[in-house]
N, CA, C and O atoms as CSV, one atom per row, in Angstrom:
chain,resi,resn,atom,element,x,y,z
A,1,UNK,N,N,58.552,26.354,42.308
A,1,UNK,CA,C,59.220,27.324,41.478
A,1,UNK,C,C,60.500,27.748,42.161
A,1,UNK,O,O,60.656,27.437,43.342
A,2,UNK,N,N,61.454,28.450,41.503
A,2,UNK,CA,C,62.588,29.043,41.724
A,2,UNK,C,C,63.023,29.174,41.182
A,2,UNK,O,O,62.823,28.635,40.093
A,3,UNK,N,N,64.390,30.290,41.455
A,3,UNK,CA,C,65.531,31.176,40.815
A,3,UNK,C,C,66.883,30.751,41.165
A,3,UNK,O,O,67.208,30.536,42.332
A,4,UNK,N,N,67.533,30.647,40.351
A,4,UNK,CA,C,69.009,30.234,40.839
A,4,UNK,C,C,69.749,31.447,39.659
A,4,UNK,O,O,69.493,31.906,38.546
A,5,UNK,N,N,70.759,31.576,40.688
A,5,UNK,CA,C,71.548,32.792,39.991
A,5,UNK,C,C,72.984,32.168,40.088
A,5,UNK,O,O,73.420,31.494,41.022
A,6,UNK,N,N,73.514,32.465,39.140
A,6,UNK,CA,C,75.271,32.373,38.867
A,6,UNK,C,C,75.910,33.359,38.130
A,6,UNK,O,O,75.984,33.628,36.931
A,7,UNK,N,N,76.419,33.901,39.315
A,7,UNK,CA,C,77.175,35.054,38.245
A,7,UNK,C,C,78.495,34.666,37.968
A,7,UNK,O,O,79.154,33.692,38.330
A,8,UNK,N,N,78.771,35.732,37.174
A,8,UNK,CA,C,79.960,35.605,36.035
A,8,UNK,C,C,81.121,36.583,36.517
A,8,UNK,O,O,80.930,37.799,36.505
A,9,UNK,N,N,82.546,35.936,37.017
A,9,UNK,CA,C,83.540,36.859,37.295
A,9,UNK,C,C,84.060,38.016,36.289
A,9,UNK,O,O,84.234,39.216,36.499
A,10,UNK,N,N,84.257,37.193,35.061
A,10,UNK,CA,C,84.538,38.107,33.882
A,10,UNK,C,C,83.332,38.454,32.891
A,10,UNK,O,O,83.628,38.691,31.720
A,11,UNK,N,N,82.369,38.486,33.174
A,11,UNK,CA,C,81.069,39.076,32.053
A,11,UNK,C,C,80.085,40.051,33.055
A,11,UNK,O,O,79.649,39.733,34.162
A,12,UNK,N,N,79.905,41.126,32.443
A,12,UNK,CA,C,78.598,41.834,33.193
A,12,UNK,C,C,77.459,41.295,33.327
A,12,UNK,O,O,76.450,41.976,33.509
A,13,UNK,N,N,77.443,39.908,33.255
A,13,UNK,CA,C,76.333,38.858,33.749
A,13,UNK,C,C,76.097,37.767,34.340
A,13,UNK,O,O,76.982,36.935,34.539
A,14,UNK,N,N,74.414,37.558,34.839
A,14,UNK,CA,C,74.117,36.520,35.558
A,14,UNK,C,C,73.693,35.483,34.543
A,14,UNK,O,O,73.542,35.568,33.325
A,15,UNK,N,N,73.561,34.597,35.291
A,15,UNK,CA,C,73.154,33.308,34.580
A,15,UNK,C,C,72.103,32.561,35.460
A,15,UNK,O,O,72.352,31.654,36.255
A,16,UNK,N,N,70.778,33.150,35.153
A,16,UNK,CA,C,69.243,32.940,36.105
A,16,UNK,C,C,68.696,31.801,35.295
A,16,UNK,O,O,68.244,32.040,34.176
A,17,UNK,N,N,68.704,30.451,35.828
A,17,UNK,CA,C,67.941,29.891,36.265
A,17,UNK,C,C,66.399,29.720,36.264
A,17,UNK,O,O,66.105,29.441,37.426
A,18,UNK,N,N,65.187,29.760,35.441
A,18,UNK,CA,C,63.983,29.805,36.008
A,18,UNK,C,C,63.341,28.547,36.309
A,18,UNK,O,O,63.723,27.771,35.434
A,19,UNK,N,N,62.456,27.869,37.207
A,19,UNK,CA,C,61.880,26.653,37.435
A,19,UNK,C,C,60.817,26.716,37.475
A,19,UNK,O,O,60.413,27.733,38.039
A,20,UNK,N,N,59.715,25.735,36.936
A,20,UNK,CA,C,58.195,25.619,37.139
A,20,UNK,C,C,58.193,24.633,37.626
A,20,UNK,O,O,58.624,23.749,36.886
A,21,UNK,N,N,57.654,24.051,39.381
A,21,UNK,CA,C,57.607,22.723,39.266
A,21,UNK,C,C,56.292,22.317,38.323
A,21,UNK,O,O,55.298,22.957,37.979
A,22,UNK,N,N,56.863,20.611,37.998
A,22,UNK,CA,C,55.337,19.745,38.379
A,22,UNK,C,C,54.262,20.387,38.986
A,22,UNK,O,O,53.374,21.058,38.459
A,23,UNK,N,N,54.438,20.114,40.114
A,23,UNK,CA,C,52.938,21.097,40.862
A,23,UNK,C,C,52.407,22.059,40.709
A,23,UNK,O,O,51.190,22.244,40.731
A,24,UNK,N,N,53.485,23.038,40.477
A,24,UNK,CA,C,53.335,24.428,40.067
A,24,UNK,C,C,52.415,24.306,38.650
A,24,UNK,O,O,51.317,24.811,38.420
A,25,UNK,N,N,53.054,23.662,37.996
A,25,UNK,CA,C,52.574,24.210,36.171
A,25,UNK,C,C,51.290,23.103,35.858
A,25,UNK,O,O,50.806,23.138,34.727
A,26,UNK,N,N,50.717,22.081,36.897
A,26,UNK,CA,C,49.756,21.027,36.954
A,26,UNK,C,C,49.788,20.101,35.447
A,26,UNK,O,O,50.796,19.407,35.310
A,27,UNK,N,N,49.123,20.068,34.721
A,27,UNK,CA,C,49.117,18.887,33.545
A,27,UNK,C,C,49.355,19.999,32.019
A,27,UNK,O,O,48.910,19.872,30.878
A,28,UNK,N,N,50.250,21.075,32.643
A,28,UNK,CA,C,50.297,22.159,31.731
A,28,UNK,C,C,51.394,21.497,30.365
A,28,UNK,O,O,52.405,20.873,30.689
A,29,UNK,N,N,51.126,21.671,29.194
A,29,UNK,CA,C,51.871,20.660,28.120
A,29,UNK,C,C,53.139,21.421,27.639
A,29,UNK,O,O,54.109,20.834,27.162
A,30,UNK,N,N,53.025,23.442,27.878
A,30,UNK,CA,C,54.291,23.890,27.874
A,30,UNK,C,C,53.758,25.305,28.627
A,30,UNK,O,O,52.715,25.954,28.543
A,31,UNK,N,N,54.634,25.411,29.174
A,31,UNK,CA,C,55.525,26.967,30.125
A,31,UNK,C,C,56.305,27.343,28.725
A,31,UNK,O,O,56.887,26.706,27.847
A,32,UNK,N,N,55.913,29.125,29.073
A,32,UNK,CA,C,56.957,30.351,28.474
A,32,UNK,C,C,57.381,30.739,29.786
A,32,UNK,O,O,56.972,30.379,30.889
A,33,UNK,N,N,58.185,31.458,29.489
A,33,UNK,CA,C,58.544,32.590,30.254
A,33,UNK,C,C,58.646,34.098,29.491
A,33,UNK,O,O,59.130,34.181,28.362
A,34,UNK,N,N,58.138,35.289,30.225
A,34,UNK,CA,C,58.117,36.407,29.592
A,34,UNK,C,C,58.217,37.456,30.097
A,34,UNK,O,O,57.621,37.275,31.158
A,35,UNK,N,N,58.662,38.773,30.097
A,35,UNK,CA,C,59.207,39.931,30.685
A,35,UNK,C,C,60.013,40.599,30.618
A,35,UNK,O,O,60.985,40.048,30.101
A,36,UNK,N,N,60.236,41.926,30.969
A,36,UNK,CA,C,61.127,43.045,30.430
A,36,UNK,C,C,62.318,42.126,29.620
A,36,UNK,O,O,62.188,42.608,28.495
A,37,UNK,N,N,63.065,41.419,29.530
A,37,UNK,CA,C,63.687,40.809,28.786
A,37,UNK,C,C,63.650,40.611,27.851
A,37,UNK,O,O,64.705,40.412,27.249
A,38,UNK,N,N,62.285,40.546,27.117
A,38,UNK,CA,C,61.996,40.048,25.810
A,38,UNK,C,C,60.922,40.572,25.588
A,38,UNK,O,O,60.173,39.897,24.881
A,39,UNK,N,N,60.571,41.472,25.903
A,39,UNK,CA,C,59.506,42.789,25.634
A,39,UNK,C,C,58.459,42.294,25.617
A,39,UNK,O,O,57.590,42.622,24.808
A,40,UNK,N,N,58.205,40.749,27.146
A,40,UNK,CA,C,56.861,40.259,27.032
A,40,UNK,C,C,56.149,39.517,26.273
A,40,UNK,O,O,55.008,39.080,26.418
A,41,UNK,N,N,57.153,39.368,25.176
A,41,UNK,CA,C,56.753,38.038,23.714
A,41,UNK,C,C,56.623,37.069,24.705
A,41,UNK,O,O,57.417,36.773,25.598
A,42,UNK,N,N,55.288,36.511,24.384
A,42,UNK,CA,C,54.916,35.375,25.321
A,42,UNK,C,C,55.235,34.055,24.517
A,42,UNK,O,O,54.666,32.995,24.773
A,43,UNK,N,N,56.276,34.207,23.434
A,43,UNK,CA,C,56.524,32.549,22.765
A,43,UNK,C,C,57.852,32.373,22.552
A,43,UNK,O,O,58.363,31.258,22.451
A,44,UNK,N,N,58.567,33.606,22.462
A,44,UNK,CA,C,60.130,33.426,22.487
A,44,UNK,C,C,61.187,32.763,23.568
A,44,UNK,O,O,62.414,32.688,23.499
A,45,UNK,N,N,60.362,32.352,24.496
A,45,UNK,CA,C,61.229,31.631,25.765
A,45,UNK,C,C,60.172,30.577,26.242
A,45,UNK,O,O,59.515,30.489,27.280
A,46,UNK,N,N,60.247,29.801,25.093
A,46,UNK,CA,C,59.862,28.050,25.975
A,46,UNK,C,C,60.557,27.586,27.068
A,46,UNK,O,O,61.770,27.378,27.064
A,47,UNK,N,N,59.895,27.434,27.908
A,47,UNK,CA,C,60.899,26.272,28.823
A,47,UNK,C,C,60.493,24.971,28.219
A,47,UNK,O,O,59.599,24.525,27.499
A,48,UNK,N,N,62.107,24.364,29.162
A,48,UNK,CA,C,62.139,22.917,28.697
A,48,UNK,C,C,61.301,22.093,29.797
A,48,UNK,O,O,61.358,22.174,31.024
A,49,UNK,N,N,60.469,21.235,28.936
A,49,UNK,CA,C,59.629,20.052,30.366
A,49,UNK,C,C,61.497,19.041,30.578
A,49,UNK,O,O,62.358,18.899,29.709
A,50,UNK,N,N,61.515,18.585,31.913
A,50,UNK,CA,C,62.449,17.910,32.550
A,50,UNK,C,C,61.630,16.458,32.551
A,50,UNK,O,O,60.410,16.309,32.619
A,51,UNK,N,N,62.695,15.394,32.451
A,51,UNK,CA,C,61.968,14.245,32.813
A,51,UNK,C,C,61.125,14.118,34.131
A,51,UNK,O,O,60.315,13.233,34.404
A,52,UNK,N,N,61.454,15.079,34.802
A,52,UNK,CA,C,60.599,14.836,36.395
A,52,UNK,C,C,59.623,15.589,36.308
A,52,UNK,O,O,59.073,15.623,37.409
A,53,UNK,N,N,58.925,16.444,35.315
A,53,UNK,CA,C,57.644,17.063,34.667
A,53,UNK,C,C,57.902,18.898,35.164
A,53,UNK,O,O,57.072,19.805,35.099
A,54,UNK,N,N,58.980,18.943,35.523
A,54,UNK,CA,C,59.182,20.295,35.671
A,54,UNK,C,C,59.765,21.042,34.833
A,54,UNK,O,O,60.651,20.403,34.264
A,55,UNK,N,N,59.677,22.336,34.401
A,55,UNK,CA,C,59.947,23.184,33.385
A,55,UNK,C,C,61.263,23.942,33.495
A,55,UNK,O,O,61.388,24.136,34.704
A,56,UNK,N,N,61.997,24.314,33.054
A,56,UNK,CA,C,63.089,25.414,33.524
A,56,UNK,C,C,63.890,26.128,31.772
A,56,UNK,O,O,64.069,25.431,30.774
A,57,UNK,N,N,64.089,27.022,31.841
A,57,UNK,CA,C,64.874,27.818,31.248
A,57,UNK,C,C,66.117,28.374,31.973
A,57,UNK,O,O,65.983,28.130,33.172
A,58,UNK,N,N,67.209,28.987,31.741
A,58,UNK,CA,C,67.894,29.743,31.648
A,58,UNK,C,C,68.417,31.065,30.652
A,58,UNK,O,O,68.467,31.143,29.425
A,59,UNK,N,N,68.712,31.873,31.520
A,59,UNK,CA,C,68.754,33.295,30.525
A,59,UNK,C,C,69.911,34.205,31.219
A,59,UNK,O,O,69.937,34.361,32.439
A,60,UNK,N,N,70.807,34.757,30.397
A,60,UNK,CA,C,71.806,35.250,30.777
A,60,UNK,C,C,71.635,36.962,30.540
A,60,UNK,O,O,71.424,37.644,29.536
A,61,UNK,N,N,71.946,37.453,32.766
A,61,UNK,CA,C,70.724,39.246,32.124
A,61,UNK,C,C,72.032,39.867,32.865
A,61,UNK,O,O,72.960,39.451,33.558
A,62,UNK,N,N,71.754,40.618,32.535
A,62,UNK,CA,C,72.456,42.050,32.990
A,62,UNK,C,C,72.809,42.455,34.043
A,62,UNK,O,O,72.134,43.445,34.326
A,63,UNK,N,N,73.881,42.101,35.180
A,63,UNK,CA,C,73.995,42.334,36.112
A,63,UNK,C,C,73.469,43.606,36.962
A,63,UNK,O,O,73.401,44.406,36.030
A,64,UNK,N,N,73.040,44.358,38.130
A,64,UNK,CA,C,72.832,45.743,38.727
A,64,UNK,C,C,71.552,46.100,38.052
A,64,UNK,O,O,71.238,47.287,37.970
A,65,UNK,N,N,70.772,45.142,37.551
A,65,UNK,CA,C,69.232,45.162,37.320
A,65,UNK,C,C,68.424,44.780,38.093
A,65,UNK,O,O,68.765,44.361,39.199
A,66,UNK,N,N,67.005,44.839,37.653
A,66,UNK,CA,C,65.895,44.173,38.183
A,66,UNK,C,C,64.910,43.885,36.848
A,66,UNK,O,O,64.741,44.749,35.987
A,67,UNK,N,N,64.443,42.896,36.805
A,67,UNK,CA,C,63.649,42.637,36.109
A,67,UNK,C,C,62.348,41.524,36.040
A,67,UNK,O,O,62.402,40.307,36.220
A,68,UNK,N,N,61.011,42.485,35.676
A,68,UNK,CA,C,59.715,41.862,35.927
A,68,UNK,C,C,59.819,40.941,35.018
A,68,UNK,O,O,60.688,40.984,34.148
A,69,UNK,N,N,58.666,39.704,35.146
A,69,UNK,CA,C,58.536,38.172,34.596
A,69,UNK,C,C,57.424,37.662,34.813
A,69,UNK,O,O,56.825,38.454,35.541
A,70,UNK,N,N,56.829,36.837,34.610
A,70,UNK,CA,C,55.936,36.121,34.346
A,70,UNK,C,C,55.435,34.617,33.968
A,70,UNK,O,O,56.030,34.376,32.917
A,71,UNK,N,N,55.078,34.112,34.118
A,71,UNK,CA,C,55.137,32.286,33.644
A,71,UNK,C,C,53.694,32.346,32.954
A,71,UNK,O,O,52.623,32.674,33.465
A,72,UNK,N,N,54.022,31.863,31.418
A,72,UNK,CA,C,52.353,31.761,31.081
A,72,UNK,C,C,52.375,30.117,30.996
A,72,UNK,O,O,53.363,29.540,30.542
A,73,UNK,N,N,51.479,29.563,31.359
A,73,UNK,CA,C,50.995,28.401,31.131
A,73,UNK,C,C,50.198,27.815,29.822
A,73,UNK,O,O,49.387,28.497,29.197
A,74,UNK,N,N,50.491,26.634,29.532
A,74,UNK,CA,C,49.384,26.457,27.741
A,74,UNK,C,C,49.025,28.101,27.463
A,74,UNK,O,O,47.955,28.429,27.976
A,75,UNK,N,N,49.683,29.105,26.793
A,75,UNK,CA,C,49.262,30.146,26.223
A,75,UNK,C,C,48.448,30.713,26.730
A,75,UNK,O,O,47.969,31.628,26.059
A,76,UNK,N,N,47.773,30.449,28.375
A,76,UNK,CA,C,46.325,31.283,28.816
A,76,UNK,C,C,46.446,31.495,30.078
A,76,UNK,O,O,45.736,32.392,30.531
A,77,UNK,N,N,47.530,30.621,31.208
A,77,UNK,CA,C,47.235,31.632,32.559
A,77,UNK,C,C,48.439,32.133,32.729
A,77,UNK,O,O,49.460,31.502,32.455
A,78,UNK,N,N,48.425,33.297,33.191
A,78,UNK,CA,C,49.759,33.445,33.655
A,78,UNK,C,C,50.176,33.795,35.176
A,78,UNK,O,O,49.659,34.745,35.765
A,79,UNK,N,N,51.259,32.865,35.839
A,79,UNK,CA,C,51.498,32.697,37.384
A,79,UNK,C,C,52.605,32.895,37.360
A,79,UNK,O,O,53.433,32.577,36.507
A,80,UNK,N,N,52.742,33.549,38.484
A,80,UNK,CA,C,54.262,34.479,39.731
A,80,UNK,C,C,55.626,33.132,39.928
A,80,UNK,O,O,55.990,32.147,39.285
A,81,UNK,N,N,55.826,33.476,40.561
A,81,UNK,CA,C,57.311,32.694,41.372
A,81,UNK,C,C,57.215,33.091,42.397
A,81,UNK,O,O,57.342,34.278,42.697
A,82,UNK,N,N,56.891,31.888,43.401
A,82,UNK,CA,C,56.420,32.172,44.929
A,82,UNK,C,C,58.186,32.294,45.285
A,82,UNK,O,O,58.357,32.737,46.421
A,83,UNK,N,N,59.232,32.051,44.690
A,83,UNK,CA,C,60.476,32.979,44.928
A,83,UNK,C,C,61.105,33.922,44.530
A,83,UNK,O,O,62.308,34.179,44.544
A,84,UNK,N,N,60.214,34.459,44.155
A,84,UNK,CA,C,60.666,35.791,43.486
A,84,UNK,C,C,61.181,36.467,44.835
A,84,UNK,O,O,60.785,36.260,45.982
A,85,UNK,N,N,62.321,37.463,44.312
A,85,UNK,CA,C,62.766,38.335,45.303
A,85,UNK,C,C,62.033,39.701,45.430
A,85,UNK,O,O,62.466,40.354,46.379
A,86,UNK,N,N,60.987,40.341,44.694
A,86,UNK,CA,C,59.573,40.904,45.069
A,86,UNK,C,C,58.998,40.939,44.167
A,86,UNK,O,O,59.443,40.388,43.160
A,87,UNK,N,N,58.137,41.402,44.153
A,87,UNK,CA,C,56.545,41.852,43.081
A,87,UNK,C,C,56.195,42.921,43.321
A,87,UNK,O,O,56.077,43.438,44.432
A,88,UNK,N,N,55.884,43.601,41.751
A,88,UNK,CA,C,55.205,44.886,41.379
A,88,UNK,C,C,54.113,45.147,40.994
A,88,UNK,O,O,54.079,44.759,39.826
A,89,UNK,N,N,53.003,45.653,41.308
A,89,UNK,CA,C,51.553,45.962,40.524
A,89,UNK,C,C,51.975,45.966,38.926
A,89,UNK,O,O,53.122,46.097,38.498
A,90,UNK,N,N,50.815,45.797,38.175
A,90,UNK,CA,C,51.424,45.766,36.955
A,90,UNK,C,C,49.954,46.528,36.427
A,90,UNK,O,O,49.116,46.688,37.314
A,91,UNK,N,N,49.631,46.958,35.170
A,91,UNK,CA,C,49.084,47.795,34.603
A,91,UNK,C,C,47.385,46.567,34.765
A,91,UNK,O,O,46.428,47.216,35.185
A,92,UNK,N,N,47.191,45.678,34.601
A,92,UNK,CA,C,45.965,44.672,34.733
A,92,UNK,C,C,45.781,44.415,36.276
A,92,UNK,O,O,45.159,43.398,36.583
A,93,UNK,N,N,46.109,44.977,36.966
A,93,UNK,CA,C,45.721,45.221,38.632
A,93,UNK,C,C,45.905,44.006,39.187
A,93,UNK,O,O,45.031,43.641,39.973
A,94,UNK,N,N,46.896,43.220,38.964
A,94,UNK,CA,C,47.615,42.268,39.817
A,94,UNK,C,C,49.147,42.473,39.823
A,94,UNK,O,O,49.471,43.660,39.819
A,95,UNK,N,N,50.451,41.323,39.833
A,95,UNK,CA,C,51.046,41.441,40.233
A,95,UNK,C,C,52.168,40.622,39.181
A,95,UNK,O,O,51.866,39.606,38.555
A,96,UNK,N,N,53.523,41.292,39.132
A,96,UNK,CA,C,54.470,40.348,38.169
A,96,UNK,C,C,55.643,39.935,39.297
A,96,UNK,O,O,55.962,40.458,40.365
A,97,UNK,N,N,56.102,38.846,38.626
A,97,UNK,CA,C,57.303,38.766,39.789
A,97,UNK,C,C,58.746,39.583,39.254
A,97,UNK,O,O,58.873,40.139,38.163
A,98,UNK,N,N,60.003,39.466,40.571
A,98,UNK,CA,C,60.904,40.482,39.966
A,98,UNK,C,C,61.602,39.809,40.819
A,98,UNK,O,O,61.271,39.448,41.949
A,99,UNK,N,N,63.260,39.529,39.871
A,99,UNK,CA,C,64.156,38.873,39.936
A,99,UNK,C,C,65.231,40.269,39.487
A,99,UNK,O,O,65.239,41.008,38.503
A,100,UNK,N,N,66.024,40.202,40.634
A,100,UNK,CA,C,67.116,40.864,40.850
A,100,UNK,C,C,68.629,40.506,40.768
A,100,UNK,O,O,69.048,39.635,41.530
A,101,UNK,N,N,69.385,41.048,39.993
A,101,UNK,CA,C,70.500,40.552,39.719
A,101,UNK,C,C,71.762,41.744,39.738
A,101,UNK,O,O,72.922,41.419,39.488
């Protein structure tokens, strides 16, 4: 997994990057992505599978933020970003990741 950030000289925004590897997402047939961004709709942000079986989206956020996320897998597990820049308890007594921009 990982985050790649590009910001923008003239726009109050970044341009993040999200990655699922292969390994990461195992024989998973599609990755969302979901979180404060999109009020957690777990179907409005497909990632794309890559020919090398890895997933990625991009999303353009709000610079001088932070914002929690999530990766759901086939519609039923949902896993972190071992690069996330930290993690917050979340209301189901585990943990979301949080990407800072």
């Amino acid at each position: 997994m990982s985050l790649k950030k590009t910001y923008s000289e003239k726009k109050p925004s970044c341009r993040v990057t999200f990655k699922v590897s292969k390994a990461d997402a195992g024989y998973a047939s599609r990755v969302n992505l979901a979180g404060d961004f999109n009020d957690w709709d777990r179907e409005s942000i497909p990632m794309k599978m890559l020919k090398n079986g890895d997933f990625s989206v991009s999303l353009d956020l709000e610079k001088g933020k932070e914002y929690e996320f999530r990766y759901l897998i086939d519609g039923s597990t949902w896993i972190n970003d071992n690069e996330a820049d930290t993690y917050v308890l979340n209301e189901f007594h585990s943990e979301n990741s949080v990407v800072a921009v």
